[in-house]
N, CA, C and O atoms as a GROMACS GRO file, in nm:
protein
  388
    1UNK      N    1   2.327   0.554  -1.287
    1UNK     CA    2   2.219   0.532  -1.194
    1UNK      C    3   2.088   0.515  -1.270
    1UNK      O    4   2.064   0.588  -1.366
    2UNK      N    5   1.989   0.404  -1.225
    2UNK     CA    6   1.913   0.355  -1.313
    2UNK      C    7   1.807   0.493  -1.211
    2UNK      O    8   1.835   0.542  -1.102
    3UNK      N    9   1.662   0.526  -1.318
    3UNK     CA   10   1.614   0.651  -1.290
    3UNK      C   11   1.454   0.556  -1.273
    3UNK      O   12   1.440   0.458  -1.346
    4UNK      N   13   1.358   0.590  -1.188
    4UNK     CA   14   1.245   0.500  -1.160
    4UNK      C   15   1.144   0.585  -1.272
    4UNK      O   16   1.148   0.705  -1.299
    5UNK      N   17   1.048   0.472  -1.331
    5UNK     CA   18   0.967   0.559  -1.377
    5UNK      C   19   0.793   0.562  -1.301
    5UNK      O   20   0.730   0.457  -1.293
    6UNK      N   21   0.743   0.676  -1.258
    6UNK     CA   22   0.638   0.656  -1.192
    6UNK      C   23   0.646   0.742  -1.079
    6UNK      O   24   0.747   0.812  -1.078
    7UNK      N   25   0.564   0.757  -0.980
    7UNK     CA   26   0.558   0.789  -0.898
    7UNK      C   27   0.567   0.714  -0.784
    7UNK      O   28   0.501   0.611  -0.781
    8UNK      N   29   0.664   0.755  -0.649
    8UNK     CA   30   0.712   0.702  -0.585
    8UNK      C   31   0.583   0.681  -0.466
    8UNK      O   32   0.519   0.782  -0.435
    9UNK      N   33   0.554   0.575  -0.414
    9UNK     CA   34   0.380   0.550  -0.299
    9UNK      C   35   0.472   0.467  -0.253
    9UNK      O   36   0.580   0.421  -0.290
   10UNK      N   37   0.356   0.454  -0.103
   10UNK     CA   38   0.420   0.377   0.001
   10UNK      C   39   0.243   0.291   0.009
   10UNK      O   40   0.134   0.334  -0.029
   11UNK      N   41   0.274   0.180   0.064
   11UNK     CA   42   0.115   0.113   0.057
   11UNK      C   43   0.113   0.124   0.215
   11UNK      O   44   0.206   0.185   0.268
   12UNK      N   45   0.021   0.076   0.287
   12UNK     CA   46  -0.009   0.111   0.421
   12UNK      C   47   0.074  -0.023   0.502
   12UNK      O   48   0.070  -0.009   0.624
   13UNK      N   49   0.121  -0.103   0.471
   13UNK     CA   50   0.209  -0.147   0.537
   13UNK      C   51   0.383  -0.099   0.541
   13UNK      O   52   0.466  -0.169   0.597
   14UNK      N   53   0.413   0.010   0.483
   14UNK     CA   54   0.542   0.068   0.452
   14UNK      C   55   0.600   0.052   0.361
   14UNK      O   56   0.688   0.136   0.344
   15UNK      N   57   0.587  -0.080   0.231
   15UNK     CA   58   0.678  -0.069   0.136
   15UNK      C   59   0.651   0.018   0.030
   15UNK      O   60   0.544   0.022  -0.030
   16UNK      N   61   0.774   0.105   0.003
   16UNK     CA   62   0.776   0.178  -0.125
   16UNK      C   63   0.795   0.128  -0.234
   16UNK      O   64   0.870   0.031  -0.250
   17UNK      N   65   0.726   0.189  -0.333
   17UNK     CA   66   0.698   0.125  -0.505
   17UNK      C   67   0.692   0.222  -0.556
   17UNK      O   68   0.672   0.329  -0.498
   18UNK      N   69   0.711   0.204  -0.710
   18UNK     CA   70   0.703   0.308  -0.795
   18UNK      C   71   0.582   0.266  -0.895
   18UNK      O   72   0.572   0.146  -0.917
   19UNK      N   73   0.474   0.370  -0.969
   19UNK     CA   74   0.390   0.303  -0.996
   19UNK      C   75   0.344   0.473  -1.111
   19UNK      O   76   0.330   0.587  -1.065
   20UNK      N   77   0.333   0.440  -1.232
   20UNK     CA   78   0.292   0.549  -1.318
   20UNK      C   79   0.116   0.529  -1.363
   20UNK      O   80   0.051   0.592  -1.445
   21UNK      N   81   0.095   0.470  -1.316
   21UNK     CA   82  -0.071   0.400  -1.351
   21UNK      C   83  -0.147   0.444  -1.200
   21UNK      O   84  -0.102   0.465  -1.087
   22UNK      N   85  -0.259   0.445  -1.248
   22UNK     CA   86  -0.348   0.479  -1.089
   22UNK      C   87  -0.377   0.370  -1.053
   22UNK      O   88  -0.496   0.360  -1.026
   23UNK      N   89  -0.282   0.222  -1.033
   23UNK     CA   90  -0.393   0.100  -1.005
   23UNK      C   91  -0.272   0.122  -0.854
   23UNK      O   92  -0.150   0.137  -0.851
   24UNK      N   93  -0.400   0.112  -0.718
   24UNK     CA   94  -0.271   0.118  -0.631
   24UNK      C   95  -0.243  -0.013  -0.513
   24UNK      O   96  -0.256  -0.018  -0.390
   25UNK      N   97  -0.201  -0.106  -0.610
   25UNK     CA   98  -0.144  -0.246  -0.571
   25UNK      C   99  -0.032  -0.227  -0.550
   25UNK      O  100   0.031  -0.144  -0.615
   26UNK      N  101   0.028  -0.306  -0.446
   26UNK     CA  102   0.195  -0.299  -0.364
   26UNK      C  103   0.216  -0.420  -0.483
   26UNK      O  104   0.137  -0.504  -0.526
   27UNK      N  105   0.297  -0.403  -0.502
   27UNK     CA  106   0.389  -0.503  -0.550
   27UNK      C  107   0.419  -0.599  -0.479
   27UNK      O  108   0.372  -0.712  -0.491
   28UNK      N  109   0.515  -0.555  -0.380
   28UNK     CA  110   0.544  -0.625  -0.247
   28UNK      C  111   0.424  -0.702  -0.203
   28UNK      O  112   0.444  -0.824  -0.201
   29UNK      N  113   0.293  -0.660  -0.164
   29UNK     CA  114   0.210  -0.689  -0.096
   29UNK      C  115   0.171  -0.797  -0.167
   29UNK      O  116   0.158  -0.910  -0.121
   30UNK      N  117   0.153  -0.766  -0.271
   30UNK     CA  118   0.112  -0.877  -0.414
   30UNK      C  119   0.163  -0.994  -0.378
   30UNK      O  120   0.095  -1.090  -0.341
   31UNK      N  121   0.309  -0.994  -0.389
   31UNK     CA  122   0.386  -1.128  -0.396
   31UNK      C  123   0.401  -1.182  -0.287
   31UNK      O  124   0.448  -1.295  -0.302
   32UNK      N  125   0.377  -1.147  -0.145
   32UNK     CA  126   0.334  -1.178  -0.040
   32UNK      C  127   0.231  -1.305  -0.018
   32UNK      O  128   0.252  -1.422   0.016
   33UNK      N  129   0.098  -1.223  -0.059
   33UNK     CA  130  -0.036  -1.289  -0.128
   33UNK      C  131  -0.028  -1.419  -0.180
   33UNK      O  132  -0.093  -1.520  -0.152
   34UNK      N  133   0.073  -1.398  -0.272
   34UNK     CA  134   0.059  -1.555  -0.378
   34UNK      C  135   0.090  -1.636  -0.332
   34UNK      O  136   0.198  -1.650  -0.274
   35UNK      N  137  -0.046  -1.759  -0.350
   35UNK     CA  138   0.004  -1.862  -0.259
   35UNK      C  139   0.084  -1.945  -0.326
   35UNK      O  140   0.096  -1.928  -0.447
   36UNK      N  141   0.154  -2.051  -0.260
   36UNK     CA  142   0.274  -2.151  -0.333
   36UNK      C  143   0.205  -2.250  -0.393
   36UNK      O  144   0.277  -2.294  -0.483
   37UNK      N  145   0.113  -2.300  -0.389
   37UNK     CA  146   0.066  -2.403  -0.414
   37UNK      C  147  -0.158  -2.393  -0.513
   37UNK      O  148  -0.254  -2.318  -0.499
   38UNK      N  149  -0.140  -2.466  -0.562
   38UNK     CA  150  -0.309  -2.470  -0.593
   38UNK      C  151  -0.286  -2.404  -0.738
   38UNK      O  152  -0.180  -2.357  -0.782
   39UNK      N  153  -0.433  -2.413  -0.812
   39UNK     CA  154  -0.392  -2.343  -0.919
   39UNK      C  155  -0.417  -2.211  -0.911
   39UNK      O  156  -0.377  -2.146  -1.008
   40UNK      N  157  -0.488  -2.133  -0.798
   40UNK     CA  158  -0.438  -1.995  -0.810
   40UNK      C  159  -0.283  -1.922  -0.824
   40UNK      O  160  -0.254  -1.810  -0.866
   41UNK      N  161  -0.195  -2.030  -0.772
   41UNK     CA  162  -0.070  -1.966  -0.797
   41UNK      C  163  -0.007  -1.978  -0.910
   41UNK      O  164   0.096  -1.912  -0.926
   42UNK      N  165  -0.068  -2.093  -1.044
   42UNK     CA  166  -0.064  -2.086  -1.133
   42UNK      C  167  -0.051  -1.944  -1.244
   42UNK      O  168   0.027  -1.921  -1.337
   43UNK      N  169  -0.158  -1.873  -1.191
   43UNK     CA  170  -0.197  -1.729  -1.226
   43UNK      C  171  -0.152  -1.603  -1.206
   43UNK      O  172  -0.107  -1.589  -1.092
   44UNK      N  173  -0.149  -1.513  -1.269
   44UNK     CA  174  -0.107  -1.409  -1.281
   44UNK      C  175  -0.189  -1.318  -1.165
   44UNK      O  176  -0.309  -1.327  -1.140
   45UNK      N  177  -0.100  -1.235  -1.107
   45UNK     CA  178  -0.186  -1.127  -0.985
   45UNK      C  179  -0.319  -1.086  -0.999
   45UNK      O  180  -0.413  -1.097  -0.920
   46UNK      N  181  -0.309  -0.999  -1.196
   46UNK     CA  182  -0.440  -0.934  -1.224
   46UNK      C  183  -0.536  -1.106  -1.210
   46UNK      O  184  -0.624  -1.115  -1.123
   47UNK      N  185  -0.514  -1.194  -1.276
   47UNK     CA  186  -0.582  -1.273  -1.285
   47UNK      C  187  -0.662  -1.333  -1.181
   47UNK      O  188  -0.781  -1.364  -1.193
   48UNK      N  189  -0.586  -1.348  -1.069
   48UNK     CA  190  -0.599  -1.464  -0.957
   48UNK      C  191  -0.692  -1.334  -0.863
   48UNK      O  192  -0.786  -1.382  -0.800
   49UNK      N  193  -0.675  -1.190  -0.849
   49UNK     CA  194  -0.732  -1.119  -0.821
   49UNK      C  195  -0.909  -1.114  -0.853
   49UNK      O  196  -1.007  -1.119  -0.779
   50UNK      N  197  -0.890  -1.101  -1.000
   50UNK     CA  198  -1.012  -1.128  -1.072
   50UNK      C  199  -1.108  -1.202  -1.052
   50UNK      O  200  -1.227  -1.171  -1.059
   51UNK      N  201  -1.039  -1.355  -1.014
   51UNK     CA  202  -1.101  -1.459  -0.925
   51UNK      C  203  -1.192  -1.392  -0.823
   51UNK      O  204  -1.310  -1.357  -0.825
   52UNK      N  205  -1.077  -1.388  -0.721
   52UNK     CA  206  -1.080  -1.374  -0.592
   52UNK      C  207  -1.217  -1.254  -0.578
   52UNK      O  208  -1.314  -1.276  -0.505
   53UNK      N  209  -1.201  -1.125  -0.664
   53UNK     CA  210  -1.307  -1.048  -0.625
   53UNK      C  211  -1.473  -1.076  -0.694
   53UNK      O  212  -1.581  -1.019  -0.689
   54UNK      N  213  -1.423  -1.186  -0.749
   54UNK     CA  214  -1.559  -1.244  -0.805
   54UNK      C  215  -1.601  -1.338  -0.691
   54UNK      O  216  -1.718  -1.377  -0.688
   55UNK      N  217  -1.498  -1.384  -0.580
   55UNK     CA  218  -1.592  -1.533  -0.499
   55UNK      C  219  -1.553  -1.649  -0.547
   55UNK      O  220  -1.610  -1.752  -0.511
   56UNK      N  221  -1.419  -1.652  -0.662
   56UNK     CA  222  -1.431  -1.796  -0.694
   56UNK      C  223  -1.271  -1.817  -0.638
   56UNK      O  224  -1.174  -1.752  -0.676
   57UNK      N  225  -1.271  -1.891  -0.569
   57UNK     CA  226  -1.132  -1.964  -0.510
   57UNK      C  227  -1.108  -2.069  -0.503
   57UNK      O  228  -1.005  -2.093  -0.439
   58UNK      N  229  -1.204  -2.221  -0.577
   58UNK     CA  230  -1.210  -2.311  -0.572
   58UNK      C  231  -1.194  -2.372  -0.718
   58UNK      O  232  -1.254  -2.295  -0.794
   59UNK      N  233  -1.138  -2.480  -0.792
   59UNK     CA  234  -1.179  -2.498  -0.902
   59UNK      C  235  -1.325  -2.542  -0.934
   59UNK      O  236  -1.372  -2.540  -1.048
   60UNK      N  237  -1.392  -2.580  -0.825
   60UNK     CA  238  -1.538  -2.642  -0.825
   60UNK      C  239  -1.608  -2.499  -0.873
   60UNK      O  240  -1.684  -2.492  -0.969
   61UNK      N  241  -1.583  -2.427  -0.818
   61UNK     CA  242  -1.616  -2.278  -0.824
   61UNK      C  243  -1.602  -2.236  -0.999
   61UNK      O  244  -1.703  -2.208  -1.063
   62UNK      N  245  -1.495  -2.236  -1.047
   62UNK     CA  246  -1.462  -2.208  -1.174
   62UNK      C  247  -1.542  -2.282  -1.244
   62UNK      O  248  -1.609  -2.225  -1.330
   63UNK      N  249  -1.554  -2.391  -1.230
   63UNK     CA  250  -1.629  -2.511  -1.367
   63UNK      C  251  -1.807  -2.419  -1.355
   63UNK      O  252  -1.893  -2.434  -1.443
   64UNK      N  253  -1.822  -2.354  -1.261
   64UNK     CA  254  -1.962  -2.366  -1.244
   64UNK      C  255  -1.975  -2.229  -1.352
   64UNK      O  256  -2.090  -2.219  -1.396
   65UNK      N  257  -1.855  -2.093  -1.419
   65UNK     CA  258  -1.855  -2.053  -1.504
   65UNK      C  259  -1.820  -2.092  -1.683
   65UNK      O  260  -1.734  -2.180  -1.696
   66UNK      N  261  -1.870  -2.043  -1.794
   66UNK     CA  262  -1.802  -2.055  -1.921
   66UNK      C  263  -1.661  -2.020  -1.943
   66UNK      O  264  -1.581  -2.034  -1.850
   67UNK      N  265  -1.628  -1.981  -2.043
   67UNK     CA  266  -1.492  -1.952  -2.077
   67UNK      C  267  -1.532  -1.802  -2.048
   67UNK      O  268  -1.515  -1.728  -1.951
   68UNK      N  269  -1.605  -1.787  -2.200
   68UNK     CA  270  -1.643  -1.644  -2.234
   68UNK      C  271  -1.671  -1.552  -2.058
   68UNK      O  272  -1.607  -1.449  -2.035
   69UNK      N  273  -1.757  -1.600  -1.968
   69UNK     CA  274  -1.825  -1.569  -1.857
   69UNK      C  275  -1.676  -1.537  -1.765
   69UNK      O  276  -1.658  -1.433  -1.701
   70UNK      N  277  -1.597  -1.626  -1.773
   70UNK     CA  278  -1.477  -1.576  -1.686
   70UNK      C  279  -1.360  -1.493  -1.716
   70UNK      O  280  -1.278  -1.457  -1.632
   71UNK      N  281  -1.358  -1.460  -1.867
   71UNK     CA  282  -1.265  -1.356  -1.956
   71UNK      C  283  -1.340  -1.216  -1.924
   71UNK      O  284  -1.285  -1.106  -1.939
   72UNK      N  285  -1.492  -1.237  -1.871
   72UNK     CA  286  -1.568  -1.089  -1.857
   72UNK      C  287  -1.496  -1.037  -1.701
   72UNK      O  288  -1.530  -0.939  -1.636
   73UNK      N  289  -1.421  -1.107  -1.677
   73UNK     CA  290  -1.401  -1.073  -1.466
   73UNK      C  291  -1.294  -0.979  -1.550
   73UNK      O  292  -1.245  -0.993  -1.662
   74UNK      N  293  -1.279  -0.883  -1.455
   74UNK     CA  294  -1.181  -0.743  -1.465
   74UNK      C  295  -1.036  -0.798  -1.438
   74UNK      O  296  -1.013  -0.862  -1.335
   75UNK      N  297  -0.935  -0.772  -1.533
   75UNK     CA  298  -0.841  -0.803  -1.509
   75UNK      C  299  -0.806  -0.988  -1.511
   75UNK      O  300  -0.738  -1.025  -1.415
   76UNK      N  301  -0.836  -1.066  -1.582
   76UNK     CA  302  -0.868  -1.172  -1.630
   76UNK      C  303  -0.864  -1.181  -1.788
   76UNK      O  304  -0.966  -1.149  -1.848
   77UNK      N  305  -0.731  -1.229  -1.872
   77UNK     CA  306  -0.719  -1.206  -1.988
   77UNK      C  307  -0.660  -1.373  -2.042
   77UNK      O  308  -0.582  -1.450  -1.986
   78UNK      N  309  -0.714  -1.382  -2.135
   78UNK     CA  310  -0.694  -1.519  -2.230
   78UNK      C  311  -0.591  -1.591  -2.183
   78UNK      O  312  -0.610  -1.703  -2.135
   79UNK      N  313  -0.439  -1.523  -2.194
   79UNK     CA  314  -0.336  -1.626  -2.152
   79UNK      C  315  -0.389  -1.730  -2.007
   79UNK      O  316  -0.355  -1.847  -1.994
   80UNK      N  317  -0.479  -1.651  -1.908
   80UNK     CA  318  -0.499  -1.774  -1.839
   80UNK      C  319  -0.629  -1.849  -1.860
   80UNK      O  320  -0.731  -1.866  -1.793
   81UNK      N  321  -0.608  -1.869  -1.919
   81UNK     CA  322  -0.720  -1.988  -1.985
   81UNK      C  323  -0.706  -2.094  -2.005
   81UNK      O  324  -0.799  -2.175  -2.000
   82UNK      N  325  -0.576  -2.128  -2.038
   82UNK     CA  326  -0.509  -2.268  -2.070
   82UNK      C  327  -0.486  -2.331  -1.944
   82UNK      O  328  -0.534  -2.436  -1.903
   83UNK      N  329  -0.406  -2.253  -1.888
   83UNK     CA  330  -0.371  -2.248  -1.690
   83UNK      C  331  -0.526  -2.326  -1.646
   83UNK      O  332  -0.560  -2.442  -1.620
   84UNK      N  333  -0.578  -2.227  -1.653
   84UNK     CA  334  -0.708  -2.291  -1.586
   84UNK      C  335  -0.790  -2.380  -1.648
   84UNK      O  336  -0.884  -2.417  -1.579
   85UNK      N  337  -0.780  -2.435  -1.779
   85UNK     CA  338  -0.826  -2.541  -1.839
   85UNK      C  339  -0.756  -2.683  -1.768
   85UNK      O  340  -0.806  -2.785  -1.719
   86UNK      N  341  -0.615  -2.636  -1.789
   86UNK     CA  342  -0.536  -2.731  -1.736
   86UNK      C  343  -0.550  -2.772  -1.640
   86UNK      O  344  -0.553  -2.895  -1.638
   87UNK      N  345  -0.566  -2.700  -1.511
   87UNK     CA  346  -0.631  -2.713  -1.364
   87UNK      C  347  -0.758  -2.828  -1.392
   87UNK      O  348  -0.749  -2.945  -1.353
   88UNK      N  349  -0.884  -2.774  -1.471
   88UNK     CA  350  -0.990  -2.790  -1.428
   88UNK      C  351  -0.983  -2.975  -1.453
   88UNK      O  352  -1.032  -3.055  -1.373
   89UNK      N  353  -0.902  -3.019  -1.598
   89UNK     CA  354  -0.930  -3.070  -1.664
   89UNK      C  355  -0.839  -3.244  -1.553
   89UNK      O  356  -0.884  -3.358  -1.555
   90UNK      N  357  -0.719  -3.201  -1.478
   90UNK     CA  358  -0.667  -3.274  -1.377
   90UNK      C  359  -0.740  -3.302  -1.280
   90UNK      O  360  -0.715  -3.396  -1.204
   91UNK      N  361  -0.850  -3.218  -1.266
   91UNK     CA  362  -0.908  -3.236  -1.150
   91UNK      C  363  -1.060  -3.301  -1.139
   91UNK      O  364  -1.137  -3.327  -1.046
   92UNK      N  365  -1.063  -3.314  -1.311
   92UNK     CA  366  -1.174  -3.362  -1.377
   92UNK      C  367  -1.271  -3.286  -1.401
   92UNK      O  368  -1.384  -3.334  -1.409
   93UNK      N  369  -1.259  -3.206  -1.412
   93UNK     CA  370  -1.381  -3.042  -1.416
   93UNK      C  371  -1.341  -2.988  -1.561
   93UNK      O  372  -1.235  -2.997  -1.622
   94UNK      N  373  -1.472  -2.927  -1.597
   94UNK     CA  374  -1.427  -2.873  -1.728
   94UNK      C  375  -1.493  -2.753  -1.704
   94UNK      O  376  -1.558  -2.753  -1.600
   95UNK      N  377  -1.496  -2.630  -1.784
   95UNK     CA  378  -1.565  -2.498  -1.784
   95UNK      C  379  -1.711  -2.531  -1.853
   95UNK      O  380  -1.724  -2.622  -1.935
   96UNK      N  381  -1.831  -2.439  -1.807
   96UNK     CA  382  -1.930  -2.481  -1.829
   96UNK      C  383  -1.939  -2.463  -1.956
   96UNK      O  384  -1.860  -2.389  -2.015
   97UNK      N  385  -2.095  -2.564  -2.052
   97UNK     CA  386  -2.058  -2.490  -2.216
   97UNK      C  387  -2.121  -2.393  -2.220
   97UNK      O  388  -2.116  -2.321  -2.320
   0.00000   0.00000   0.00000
């Protein structure tokens, strides 16, 4: 029998998770969230979060930050950088210099 590591929480819609960190995101709820399509779904939870609690949900939105300026959002780390270069750069947008 495989043994959970963490402590066992329920998030306020009922699903149980196990979670050894104090960050208290459903899992479940998480993957719910992600949308199918756009380049937020490109992104990683912490990432697309990071966005989101900054106000930026648009790529128009993103170009109007630097690189450096959007690696400072919490939970927002290098690997998506390329992701979102890639986005900006299809859509004809680049990050500010």
């Amino acid at each position: 029998m495989k043994t959970q590591k963490g402590n066992l929480r329920i998030c306020h819609k009922g699903h149980k998770y196990y979670k050894s960190s104090s960050c208290p995101t459903c899992p479940t709820c998480e993957q719910e969230r992600k949308p199918d399509n756009g380049f937020l779904s490109m992104l990683s939870a912490p990432a697309r979060r990071a966005l989101e609690n900054n106000g930026v949900t648009t790529l128009q939105q993103v170009s109007t930050f630097s690189e450096k300026e959007i690696l400072q959002f919490h939970g927002m780390g290098p690997a998506s950088l390329p992701k979102l270069r890639t986005a900006l750069q299809a859509n004809g947008l680049a990050f500010k210099n």
